[in-house]
C-alpha positions as CSV (number, residue, x, y, z in Angstrom):
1,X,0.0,0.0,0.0
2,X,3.0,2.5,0.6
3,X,4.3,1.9,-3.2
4,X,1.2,2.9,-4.1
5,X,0.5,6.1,-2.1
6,X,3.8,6.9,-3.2
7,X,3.2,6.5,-6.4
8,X,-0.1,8.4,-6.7
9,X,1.6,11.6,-4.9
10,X,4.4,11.7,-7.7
11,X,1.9,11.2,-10.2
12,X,-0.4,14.3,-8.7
13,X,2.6,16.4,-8.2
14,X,3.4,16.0,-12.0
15,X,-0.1,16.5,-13.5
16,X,0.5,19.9,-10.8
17,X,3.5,20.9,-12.4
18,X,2.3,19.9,-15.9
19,X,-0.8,22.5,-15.8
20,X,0.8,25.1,-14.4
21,X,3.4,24.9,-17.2
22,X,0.6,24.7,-19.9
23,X,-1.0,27.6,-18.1
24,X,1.9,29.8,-17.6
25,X,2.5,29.2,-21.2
26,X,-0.9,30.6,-22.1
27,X,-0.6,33.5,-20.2
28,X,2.3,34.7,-21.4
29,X,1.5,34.0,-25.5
30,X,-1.8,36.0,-24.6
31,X,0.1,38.8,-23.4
32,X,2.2,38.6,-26.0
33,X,-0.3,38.7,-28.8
34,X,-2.5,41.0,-26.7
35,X,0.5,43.9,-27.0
36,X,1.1,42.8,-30.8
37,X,-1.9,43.5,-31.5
38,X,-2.0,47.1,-30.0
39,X,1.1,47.7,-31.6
40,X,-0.2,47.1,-34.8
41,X,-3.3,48.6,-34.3
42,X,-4.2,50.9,-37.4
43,X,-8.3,51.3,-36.5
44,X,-9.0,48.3,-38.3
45,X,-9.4,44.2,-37.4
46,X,-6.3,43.6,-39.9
47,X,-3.7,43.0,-36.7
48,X,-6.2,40.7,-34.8
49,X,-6.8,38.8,-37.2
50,X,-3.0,39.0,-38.5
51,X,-2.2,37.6,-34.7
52,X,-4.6,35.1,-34.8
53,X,-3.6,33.6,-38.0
54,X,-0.3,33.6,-36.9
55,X,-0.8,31.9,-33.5
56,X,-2.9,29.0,-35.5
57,X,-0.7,28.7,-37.7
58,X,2.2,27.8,-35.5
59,X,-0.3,25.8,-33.4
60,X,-0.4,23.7,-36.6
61,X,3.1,23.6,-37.1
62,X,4.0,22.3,-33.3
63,X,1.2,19.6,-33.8
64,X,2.5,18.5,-36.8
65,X,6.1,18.4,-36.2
66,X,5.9,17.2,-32.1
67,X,3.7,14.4,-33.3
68,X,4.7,10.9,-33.9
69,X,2.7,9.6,-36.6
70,X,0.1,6.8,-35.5
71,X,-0.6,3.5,-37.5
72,X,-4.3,2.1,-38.1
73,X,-5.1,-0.9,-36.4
74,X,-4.5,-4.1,-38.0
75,X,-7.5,-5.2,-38.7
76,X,-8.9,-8.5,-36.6
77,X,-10.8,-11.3,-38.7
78,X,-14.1,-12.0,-38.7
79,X,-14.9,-14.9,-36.4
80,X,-17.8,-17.4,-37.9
81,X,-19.9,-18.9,-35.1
């Protein structure tokens, strides 16, 4: 029973540490676009939506490139009965 308390701990402490590094990341690329934007602002939607493109787009990029590609399962015969 001690293994496994032990275990469970580590594992909470990491999905801890885990969000608050997903979060801090968040906060700081939406502070980051948020004054992008307002330095680009010419009275128009052109920077927000210039920002917002960008973001996606390297959204799509991480995903792409930090992804292993998965196979298809193979697929299981059809059992008679």
């Amino acid at each position: 029973m001690g293994i496994n308390m032990l275990c469970s701990i580590l594992m909470i402490i990491t999905a801890g540490s885990a969000s608050a590094l997903v979060g801090l990341i968040q906060f700081t690329l939406a502070s980051l676009s948020s004054s992008a934007v307002g330095l680009l602002h010419n009275g128009s939607a052109y920077p927000m939506a210039l920002i917002m493109l960008t973001v996606v787009s390297g959204g799509l990029l991480i995903n792409r490139l930090g992804s292993k590609p998965r196979k298809a399962p193979a697929p299981r015969p059809f059992a008679s009965g």
